[in-house]
C-alpha positions in Angstrom: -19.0 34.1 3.9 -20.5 31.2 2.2 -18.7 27.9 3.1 -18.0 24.9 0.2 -17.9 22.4 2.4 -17.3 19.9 -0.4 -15.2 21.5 -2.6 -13.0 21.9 1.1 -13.3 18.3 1.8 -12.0 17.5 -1.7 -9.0 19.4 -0.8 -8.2 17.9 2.7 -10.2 20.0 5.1 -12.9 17.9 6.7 -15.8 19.4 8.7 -15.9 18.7 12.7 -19.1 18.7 14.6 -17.9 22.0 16.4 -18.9 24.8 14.2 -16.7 26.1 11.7 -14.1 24.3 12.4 -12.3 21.2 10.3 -9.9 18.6 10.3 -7.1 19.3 8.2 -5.6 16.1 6.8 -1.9 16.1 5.2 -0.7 14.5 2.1 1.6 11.7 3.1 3.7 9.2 1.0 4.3 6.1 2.7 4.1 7.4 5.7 7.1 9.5 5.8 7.4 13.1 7.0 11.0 14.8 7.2 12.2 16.5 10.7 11.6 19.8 8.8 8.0 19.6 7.6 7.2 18.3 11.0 8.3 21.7 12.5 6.1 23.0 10.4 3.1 20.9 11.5 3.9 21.7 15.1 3.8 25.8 14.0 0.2 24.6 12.2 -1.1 22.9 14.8 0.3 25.4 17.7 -0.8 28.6 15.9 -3.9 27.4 14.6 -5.1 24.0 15.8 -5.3 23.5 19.9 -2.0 22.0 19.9 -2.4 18.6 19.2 -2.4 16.6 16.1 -3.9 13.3 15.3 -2.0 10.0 13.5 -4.9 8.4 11.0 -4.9 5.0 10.3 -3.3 5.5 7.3 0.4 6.6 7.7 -1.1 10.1 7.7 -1.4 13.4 10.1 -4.5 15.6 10.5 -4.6 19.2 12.7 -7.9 19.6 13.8 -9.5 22.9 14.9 -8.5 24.9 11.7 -10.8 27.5 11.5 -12.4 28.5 8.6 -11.3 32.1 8.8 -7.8 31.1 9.2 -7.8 28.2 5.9 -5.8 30.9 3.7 -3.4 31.2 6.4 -3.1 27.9 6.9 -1.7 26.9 3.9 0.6 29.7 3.6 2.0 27.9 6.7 2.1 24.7 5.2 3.5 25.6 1.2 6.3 27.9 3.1 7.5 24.9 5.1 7.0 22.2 2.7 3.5 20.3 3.5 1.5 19.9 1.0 -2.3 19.3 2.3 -3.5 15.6 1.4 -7.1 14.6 -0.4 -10.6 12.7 0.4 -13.5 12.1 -1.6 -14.0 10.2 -4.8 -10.0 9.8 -6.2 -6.9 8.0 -5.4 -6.0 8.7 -1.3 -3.0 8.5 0.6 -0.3 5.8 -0.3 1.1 3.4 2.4 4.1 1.9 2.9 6.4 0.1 4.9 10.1 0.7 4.7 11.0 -2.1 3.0 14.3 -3.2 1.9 15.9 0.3 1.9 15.1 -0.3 6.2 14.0 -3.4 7.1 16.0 -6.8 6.7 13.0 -8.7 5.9 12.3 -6.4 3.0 11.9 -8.2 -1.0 11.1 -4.6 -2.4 11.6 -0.4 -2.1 8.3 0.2 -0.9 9.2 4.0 -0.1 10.4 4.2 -4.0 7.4 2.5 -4.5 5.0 4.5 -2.9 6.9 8.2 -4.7 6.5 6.7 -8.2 2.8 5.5 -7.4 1.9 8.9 -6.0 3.6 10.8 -8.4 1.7 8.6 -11.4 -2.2 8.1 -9.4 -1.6 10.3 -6.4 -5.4 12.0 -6.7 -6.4 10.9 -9.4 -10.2 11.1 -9.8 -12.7 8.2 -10.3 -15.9 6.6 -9.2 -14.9 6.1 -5.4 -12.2 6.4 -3.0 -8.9 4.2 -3.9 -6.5 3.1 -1.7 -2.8 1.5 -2.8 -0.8 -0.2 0.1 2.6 -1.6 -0.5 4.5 -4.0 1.8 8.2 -5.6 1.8 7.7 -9.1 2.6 5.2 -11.6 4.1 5.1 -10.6 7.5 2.8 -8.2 5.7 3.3 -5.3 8.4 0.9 -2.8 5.9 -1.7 -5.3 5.5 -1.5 -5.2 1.6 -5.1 -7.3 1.2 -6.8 -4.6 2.7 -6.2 -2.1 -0.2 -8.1 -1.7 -3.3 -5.0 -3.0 -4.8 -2.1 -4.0 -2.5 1.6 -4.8 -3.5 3.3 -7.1 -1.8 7.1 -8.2 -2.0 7.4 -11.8 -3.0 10.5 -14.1 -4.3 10.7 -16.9 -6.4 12.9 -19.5 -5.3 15.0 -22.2 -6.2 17.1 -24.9 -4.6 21.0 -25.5 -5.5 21.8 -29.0 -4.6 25.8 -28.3 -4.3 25.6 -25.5 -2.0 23.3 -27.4 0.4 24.0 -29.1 3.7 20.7 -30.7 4.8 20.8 -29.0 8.2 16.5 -28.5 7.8 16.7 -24.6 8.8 15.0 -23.8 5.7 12.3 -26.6 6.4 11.9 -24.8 9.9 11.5 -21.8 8.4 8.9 -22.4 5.6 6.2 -22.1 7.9 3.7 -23.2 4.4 5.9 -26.8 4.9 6.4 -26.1 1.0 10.3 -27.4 2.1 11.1 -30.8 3.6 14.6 -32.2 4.3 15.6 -35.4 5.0 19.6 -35.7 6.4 19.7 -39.1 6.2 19.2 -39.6 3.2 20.6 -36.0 2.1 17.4 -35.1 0.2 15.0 -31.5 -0.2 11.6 -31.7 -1.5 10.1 -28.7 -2.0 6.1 -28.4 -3.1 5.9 -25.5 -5.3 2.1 -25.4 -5.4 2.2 -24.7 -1.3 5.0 -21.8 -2.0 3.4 -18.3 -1.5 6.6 -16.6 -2.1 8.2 -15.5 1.1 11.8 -15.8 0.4 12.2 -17.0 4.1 13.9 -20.2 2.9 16.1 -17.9 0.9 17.0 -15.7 3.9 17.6 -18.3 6.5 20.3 -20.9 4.9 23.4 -20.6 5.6 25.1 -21.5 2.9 23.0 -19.4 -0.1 21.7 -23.2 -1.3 18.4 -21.0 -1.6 18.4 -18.6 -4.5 15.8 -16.0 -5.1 14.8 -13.8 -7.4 12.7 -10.6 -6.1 8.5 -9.7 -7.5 5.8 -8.5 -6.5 3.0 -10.2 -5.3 0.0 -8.0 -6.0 -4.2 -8.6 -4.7 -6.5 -6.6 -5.6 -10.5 -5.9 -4.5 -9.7 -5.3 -0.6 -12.0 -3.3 1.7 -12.2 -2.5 5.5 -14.8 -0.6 6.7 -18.5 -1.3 6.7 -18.0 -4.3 4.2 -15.0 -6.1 4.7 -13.3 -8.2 2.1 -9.7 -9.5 1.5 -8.1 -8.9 -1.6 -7.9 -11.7 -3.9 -4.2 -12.4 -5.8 -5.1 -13.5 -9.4 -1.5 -13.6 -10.7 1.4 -15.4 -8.7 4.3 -12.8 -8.9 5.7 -10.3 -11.4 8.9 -9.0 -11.8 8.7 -6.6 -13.9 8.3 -2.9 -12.2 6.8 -1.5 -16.1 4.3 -4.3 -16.1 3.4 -3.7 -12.5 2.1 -0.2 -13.5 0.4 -2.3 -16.4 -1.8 -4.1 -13.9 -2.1 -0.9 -12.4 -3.4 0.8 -15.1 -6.0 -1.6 -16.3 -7.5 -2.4 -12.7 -8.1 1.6 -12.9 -9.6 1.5 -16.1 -12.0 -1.7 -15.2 -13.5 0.9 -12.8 -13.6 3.9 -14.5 -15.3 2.0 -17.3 -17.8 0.0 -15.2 -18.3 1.1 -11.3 -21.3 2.6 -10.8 -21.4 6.2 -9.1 -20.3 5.8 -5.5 -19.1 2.0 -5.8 -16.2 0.5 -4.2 -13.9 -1.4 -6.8 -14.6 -4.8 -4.7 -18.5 -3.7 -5.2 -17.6 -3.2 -9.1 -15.3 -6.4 -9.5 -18.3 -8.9 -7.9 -20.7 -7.0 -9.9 -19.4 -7.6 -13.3 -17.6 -10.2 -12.5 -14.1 -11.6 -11.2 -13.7 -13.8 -14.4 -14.2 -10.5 -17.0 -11.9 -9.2 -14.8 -9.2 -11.7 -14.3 -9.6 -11.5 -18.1 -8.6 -8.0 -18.4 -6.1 -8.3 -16.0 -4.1 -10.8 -17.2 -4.8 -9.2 -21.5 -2.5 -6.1 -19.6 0.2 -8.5 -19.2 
């Protein structure tokens, strides 16, 4: 029997240097797998893997040893118990997240909502290279947003209410940008916008809610880690609008459909063309 090895690799099964044999990688969402789908893994893995199975560095799971002869089988397996198998090559890969504020008490946003409506929207969609989306809650930036092709990030925009406040610097020793300075003696709060990245931890850590907030997203885009390594750069300063969020979305993709050569990364594309064509674009989707 003739094996596609690409047209298998395109559908999750990626070859291993011991013959016939591949790497089966899952399609995850954020990282989350429920108690019943990982029975089924453990069946996958048992019956047809050695046993074992292997935690990428992307929130996802992969059963190596699948043998060709048994692929069929395989995902009879996996459809009857739920697990779907994930995607590689040249399209839209596995979605992280954290658990944001569903979870986590630091959390701004629902990354796992997030991450569902992302998948269900891009979630293998084809285009000129690999694309990876990484959402994270807050600032303590546990998922690494600026790695990602396009990372979301929660952010808040704050605000100080003079009434509420009782000059007891928490929020000064909090702000660890020193956006926020207080003076008790003289009952006074400066706070320098331009040094403000949007943390929300002033917000979070006053005592009496003299910090108000209102929850965005804080999005970069152009990231890479591999053999180039890049951060993503943040052109806008925070949205808060979850419509106009998939607006960004939606023209970042199309900047690389329309101009990324074959087999460019988007960070490759963006500094090619330009970053100022397409801040320009960007910012014409808002």
């Amino acid at each position: 029997m003739e094996i596609d090895y690409k047209e298998l690799k395109k559908g999750g099964f990626m070859r291993q240097k011991q013959k016939d044999c591949f790497s089966m990688r899952l399609k995850s969402v954020g990282g989350k797998f429920t108690a019943k789908e990982l029975l089924t893994i453990q069946q996958v893995a048992t019956d047809f893997g050695e046993g074992y199975i292997h935690l990428t560095s992307r929130q996802g799971i992969e059963i190596p040893f699948i043998k060709a002869k048994d692929i069929n089988a395989v995902k009879t397996t996996l459809e009857e118990g739920g697990v779907k198998v994930g995607v590689c090559g040249p399209r839209v890969r596995t979605i992280t997240a954290c658990q944001g504020n569903a979870v986590c008490p630091s959390g701004l946003i629902d990354t796992a909502r997030l991450a569902e409506e992302f998948d269900k929207r891009y979630g293998g969609k084809e285009l000129p290279h690999k694309f990876k989306f990484g959402f994270t809650g807050c600032h303590n930036n546990c998922l690494k947003a600026e790695e990602n092709d396009m990372g979301i990030k929660g952010g808040m925009e704050v605000a100080w209410q003079k009434t509420k406040c009782i000059y007891c610097g928490v929020c000064q020793a909090a702000c660890v940008f020193d956006a926020v300075k207080v003076d008790k003696d003289s009952k006074s709060v400066v706070f320098d916008k331009e040094k403000c990245v949007y943390c929300g931890r002033c917000v979070k850590s006053c005592p009496t809610d003299a910090w108000q907030g209102k929850d965005g997203f804080v999005v970069s885009f152009g990231g890479l880690y591999g053999n180039r390594i890049a951060v993503g750069k943040t052109i806008l300063t925070i949205i808060f609008d979850e419509n106009k969020l998939y607006d960004l979305v939606d023209a970042a993709l199309n900047f690389f459909e329309t101009y990324a050569k074959a087999g460019e990364r988007f960070r490759a594309t963006i500094d090619r063309v330009g970053w100022d064509k397409f801040e320009e674009d960007i910012k014409a989707a808002l």
